[in-house]
Rosetta silent file (secondary structure, phi, psi, omega in degrees, C-alpha in Angstrom):
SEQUENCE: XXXXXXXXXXXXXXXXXXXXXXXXXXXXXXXXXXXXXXXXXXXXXXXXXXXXXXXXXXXXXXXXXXXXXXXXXXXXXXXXXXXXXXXXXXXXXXXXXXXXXXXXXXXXXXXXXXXXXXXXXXXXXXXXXXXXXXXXXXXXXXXXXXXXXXXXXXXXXXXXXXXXXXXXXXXXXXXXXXXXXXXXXXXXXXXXXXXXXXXXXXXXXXXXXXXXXXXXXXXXXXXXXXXXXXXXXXXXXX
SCORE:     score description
SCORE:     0.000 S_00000001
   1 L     0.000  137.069 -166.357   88.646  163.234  124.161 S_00000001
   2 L  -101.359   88.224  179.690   88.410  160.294  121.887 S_00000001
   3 L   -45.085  -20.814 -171.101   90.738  157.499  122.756 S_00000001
   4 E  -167.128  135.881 -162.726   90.140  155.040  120.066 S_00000001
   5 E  -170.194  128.986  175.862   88.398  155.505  116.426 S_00000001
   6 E  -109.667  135.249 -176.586   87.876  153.556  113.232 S_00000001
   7 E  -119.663  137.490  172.482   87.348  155.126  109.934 S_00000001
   8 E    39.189   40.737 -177.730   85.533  152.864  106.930 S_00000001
   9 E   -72.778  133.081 -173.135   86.674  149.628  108.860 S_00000001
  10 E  -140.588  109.788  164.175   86.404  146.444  106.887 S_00000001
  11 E  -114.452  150.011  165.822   86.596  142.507  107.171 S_00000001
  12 L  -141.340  114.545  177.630   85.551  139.818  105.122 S_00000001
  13 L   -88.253  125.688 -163.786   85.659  136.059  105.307 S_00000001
  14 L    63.819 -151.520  176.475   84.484  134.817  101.568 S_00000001
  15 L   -68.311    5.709 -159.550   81.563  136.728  100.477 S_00000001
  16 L  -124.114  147.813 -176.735   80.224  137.473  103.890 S_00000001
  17 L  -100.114   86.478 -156.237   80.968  140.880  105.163 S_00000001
  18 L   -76.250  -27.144  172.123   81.264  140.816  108.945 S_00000001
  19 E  -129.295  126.454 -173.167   82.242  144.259  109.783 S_00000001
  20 E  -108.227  100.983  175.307   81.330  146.817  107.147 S_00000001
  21 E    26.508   63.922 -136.194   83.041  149.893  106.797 S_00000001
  22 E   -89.929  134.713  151.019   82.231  150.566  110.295 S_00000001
  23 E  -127.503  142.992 -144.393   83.214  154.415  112.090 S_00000001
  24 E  -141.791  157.697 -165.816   83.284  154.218  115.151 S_00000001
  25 E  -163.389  114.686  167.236   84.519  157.052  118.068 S_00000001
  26 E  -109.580  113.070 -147.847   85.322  155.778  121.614 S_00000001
  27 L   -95.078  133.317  174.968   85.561  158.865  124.325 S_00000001
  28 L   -67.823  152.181  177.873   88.706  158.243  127.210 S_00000001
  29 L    39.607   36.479  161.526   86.889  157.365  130.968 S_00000001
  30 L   -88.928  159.786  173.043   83.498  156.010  129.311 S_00000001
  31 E  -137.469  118.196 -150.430   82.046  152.510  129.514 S_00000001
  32 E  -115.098  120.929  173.096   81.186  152.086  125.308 S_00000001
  33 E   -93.588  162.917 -165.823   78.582  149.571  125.092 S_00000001
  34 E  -137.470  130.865 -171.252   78.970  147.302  121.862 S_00000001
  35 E  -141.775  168.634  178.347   75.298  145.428  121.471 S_00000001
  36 L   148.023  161.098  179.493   73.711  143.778  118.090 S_00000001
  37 L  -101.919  165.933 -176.276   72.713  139.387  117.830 S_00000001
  38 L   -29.756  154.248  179.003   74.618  136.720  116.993 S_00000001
  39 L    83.217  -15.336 -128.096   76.173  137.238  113.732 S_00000001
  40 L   -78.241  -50.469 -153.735   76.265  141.056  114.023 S_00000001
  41 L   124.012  -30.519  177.652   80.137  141.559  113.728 S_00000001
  42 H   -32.142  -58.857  173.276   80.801  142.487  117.351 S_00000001
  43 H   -25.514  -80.340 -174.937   83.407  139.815  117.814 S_00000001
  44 H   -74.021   -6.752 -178.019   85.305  140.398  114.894 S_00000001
  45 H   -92.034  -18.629 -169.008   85.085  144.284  114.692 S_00000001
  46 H   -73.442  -57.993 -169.393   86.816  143.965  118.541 S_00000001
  47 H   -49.022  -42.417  176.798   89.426  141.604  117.125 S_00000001
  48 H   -63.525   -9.651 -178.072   90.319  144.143  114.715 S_00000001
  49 H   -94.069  -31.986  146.096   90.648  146.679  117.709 S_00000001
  50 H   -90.175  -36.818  178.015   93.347  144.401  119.250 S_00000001
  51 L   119.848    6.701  170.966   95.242  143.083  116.209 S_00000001
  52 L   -59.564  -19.351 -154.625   93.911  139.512  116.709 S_00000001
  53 L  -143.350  126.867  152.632   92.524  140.037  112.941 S_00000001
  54 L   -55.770  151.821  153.698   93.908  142.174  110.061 S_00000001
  55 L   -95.514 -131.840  172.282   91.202  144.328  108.487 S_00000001
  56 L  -143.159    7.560  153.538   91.060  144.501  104.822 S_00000001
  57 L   154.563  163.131 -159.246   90.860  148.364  104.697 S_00000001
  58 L   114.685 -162.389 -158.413   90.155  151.485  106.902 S_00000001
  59 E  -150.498  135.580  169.394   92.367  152.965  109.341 S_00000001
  60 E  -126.711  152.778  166.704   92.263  152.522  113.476 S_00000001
  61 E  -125.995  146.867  155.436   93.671  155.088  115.962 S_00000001
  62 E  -111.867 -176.827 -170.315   94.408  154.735  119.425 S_00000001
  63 L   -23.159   28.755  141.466   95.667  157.714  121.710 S_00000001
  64 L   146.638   -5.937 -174.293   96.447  159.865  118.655 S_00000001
  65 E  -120.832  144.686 -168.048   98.397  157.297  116.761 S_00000001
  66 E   -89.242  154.006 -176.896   97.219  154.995  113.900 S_00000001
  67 L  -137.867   35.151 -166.581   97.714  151.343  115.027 S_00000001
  68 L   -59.198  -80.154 -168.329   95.833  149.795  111.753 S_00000001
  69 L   -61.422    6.404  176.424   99.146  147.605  111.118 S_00000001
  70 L   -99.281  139.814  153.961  100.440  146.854  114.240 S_00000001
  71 L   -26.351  111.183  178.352  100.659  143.330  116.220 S_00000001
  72 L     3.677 -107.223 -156.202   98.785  142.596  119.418 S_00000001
  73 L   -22.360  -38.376  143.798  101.399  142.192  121.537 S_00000001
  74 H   -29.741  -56.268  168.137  102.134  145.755  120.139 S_00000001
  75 H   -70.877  -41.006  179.865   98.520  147.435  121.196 S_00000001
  76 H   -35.972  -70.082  172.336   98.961  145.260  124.455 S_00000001
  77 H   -70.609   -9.827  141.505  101.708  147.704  125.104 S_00000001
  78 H   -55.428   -9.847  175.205   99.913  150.425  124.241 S_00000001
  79 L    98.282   32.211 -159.057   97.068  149.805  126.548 S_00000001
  80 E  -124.445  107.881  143.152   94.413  147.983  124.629 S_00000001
  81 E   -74.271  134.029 -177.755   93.119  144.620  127.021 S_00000001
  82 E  -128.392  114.396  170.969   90.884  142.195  125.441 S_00000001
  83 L   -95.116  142.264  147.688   89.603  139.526  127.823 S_00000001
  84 L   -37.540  126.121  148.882   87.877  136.409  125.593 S_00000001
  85 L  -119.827   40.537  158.913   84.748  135.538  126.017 S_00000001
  86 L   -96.440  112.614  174.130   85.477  132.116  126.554 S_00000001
  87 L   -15.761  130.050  165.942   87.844  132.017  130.173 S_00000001
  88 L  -129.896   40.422 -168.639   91.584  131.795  128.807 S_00000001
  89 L   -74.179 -173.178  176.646   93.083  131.760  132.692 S_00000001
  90 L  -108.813   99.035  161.245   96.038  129.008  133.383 S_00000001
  91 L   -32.369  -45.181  175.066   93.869  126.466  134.971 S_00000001
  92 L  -109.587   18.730  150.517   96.386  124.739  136.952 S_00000001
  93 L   -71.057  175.771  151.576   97.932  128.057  138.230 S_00000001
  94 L   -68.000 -174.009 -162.078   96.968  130.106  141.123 S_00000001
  95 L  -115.379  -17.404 -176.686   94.655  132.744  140.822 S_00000001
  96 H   -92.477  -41.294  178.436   97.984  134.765  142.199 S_00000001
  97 H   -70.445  -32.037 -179.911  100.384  133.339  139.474 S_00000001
  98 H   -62.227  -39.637  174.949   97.442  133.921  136.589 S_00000001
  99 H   -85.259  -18.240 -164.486   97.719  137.718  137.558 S_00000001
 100 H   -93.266  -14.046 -171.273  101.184  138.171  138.406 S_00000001
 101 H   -68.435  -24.378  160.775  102.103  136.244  134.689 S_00000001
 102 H   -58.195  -46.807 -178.952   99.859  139.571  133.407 S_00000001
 103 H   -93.040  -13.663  166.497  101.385  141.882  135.613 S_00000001
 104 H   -51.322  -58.018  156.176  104.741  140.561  134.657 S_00000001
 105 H   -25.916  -67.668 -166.587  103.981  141.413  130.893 S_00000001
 106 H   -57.025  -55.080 -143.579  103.100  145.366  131.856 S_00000001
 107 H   -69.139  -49.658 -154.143  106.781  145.405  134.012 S_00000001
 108 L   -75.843    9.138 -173.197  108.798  144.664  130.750 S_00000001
 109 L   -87.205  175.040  153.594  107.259  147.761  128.952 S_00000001
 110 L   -66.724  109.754  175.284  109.217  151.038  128.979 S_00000001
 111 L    84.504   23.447  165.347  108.328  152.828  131.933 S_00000001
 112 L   -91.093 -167.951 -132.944  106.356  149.828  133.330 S_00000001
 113 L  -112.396   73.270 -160.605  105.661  148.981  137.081 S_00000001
 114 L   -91.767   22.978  167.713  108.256  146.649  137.859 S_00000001
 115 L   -90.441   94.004 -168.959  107.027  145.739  141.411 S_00000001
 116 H   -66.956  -49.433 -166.941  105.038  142.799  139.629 S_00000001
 117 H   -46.734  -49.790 -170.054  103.665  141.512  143.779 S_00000001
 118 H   -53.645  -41.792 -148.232  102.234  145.103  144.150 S_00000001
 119 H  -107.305   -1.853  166.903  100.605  145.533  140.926 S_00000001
 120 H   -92.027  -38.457 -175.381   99.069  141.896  141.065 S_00000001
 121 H   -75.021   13.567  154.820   97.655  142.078  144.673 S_00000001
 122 H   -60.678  -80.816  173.720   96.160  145.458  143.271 S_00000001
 123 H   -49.541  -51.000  172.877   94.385  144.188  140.588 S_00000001
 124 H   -51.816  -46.625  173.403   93.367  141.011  142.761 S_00000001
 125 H   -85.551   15.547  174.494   91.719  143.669  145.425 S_00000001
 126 H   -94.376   -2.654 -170.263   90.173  145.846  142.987 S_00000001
 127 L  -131.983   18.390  141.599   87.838  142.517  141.337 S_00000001
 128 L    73.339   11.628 -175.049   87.401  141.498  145.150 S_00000001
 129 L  -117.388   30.273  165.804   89.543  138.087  144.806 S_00000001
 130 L   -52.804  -66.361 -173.752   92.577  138.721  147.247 S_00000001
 131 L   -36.703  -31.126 -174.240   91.026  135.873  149.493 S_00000001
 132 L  -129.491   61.355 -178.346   91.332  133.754  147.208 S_00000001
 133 L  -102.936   -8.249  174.503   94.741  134.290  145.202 S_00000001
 134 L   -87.609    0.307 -147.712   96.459  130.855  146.802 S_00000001
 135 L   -96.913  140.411  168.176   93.160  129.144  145.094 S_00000001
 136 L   -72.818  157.952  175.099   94.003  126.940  141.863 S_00000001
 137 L   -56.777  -49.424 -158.347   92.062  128.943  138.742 S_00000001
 138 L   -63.468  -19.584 -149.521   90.857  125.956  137.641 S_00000001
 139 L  -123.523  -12.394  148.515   88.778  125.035  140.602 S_00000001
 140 L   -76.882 -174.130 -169.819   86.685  128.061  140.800 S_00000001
 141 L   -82.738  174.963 -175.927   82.939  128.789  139.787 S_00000001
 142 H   -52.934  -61.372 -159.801   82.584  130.155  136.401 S_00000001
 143 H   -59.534   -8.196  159.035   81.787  134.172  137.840 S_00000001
 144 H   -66.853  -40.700 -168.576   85.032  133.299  139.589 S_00000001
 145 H   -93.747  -14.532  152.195   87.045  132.610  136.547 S_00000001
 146 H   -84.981    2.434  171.436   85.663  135.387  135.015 S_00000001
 147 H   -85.245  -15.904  161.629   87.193  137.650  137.640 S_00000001
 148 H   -57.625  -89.684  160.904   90.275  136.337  136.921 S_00000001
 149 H   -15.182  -29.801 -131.415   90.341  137.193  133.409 S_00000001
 150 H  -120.929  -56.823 -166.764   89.042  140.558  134.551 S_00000001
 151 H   -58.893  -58.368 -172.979   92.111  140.591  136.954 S_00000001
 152 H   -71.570  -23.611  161.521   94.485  139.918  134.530 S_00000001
 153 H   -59.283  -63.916 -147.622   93.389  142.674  131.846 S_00000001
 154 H   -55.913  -36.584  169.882   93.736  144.850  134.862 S_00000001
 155 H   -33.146  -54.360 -156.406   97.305  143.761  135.435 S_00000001
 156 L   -84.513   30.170  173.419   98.688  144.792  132.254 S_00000001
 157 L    20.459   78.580 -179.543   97.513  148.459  133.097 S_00000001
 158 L  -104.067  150.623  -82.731   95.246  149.549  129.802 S_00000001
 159 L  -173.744  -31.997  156.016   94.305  152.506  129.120 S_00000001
 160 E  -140.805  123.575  165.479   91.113  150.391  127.419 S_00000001
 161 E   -88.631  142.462 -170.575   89.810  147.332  128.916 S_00000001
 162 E  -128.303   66.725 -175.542   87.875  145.194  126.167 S_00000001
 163 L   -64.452  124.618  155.761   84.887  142.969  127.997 S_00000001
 164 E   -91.341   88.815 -152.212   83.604  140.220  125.838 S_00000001
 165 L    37.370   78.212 -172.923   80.380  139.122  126.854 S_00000001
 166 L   -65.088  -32.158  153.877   81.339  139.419  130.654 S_00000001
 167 L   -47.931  -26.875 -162.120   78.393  138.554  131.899 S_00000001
 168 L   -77.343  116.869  169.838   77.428  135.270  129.657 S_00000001
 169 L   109.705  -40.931 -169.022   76.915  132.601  132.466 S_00000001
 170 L   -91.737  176.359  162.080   76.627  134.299  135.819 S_00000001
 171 L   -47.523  175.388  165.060   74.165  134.540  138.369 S_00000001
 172 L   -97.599 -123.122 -164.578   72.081  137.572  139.104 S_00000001
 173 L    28.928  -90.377  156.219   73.944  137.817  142.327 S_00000001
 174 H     6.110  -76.419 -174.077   77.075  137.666  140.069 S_00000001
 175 H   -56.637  -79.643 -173.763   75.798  139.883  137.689 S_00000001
 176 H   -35.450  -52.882  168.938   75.035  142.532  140.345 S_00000001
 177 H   -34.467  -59.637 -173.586   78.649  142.134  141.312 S_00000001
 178 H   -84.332   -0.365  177.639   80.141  142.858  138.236 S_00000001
 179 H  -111.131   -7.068  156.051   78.631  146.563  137.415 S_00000001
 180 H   -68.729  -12.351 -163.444   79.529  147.475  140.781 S_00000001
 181 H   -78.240  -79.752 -177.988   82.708  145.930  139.656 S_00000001
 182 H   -28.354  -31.984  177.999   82.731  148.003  136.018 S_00000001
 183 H   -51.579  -70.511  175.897   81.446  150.896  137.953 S_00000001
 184 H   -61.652  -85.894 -172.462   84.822  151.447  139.928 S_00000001
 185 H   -12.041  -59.099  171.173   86.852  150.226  136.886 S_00000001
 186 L  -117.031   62.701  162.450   86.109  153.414  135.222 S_00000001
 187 L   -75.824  -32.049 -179.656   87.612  155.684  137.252 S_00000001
 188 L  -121.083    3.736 -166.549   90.853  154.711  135.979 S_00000001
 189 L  -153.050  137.381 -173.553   90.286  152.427  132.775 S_00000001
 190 E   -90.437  109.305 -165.538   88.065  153.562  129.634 S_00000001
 191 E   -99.293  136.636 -175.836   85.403  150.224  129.036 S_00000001
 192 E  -156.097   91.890 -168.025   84.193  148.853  126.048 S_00000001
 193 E   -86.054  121.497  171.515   81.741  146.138  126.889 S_00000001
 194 E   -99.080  119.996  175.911   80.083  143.536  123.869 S_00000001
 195 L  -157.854  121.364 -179.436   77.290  142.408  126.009 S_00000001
 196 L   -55.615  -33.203 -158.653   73.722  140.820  125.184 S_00000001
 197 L   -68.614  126.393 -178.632   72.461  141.256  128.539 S_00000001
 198 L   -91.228  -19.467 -175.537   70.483  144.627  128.163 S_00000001
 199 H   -86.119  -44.520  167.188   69.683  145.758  131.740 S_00000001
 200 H   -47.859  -26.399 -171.245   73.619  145.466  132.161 S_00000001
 201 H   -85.039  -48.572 -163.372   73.686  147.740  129.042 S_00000001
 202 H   -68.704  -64.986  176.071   71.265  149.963  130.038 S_00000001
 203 H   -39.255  -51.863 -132.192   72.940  150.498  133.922 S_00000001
 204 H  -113.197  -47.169 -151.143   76.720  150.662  133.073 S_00000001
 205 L   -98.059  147.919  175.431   77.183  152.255  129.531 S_00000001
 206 L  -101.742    6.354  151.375   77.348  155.896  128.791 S_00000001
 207 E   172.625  140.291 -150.571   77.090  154.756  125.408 S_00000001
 208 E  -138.725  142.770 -150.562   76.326  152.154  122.890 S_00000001
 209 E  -109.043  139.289 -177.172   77.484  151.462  119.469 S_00000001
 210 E  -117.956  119.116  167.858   74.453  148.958  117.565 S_00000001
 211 E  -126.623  165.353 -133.637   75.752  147.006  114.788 S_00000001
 212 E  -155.461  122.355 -173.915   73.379  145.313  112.553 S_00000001
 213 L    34.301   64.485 -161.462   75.154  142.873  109.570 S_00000001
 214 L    21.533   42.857  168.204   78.395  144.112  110.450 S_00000001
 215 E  -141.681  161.518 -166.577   77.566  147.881  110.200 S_00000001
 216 E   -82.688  122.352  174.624   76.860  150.336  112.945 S_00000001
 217 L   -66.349  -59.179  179.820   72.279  150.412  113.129 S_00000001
 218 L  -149.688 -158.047 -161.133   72.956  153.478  115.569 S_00000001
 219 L   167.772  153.033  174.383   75.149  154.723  118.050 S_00000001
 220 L   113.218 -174.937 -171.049   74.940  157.528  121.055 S_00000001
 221 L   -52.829  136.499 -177.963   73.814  157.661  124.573 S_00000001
 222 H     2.313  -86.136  176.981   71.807  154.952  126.307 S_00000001
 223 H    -7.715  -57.184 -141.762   68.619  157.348  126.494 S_00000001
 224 H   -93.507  -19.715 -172.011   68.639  157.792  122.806 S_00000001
 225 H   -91.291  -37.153 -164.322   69.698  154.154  121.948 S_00000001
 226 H   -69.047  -43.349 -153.800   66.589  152.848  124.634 S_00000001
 227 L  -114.163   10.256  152.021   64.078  155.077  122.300 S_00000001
 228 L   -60.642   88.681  177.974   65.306  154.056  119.020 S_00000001
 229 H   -32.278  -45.618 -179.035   62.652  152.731  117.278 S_00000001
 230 H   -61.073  -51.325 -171.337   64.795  150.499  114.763 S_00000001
 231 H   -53.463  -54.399 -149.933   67.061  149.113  117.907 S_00000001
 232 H   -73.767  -16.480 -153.210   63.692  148.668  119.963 S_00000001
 233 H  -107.315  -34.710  173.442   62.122  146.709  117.355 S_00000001
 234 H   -62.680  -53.920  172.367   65.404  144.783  116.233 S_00000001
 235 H   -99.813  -36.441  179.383   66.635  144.070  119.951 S_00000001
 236 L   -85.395  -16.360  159.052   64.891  145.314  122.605 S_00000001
 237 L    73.525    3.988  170.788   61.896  143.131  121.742 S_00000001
 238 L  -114.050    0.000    0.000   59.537  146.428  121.919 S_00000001
């Protein structure tokens, strides 16, 4: 069933088009890969999928309702997580106050969770960092601070989590970490990863959207995406 879908989605800053009248179909309990180089549109076609960014015509839906015109903080409560992919934690919190300020958010919806302790030391043991929730934010390694971030989507209980380069930074160790992490994650939360890293792409997504000058190159399952000539020759370096 298709959880999230853009029809003829369009931004422009000046003359430059960054996302071009893009359609787009995201399937509930998938991990959606979103891949294309610098410049592509990835960024900004995301932003428009949380409400950081107006577009400048189309139409978006989320669970059966169009949400072209609403405000974040609207889609937040609807169940659309974006994590940055620059860290945006509270440095000189805890790693337990950075999640519970997240799970705090979710409690104030209608029909949210309001045992905020419960639904933060959740999210802290599902991205492995109970051990360290008395830890300032600030003072971990980077693949730390992105589990935080990771933690704190998880908080606000979405219905789509929205990774932005998650990967950018970590170790292979790390790395290894996190698709065991994403791996669990969508049993209960529908993934929609912008990520460069291709063996990450290749493992985790059950399908990936290519966009090429802010328009989609291809789209459909891994397989079919791996054995695209245009994608292989554009991205894939084969």
């Amino acid at each position: 069933m298709s959880l999230l879908s853009t029809q003829k989605l369009s931004r422009s800053f000046g003359g430059l088009k960054a996302v071009d009248n893009v359609d787009f179909e995201l399937e509930s309990g998938q991990i959606h890969a979103l891949i294309g180089p610098n410049g592509a549109g990835k960024t900004t076609f995301v932003s428009l999928l949380c409400g950081r960014l107006r577009p400048d015509s189309g139409k978006i839906r989320f669970g059966g309702q169009e949400i072209t015109r609403l405000p974040a903080h609207e889609r937040v409560a609807l169940g659309i997580a974006y994590t940055f992919q620059i860290t945006s934690i509270y440095a000189n919190l805890s790693v337990f106050d950075n999640v519970a300020l997240a799970a705090a958010s979710a409690a104030r919806r209608p029909n949210g969770n309001r045992d905020v302790r419960a639904a933060t030391h959740d999210a802290l043991e599902r991205t492995g960092l109970r051990s360290r929730a008395s830890e300032t934010a600030g003072t971990l390694s980077y693949g730390h601070r992105r589990l935080v971030e990771i933690a704190m989507g998880l908080a606000l209980k979405p219905k789509l989590l929205i990774l932005d380069e998650p990967t950018q930074g970590l170790a292979n160790s790390e790395i290894s970490d996190f698709k065991n992490l994403a791996a669990g994650l969508k049993q209960t939360t529908t993934l929609l990863l912008i990520e460069h890293n291709m063996d990450v792409v290749m493992d985790l997504a059950d399908s990936v959207t290519v966009l090429n000058f802010g328009q989609v190159l291809a789209t459909g399952p891994r397989e079919t995406i791996r054995s695209n000539p245009a994608v292989q020759s554009a991205y894939l370096g084969t």
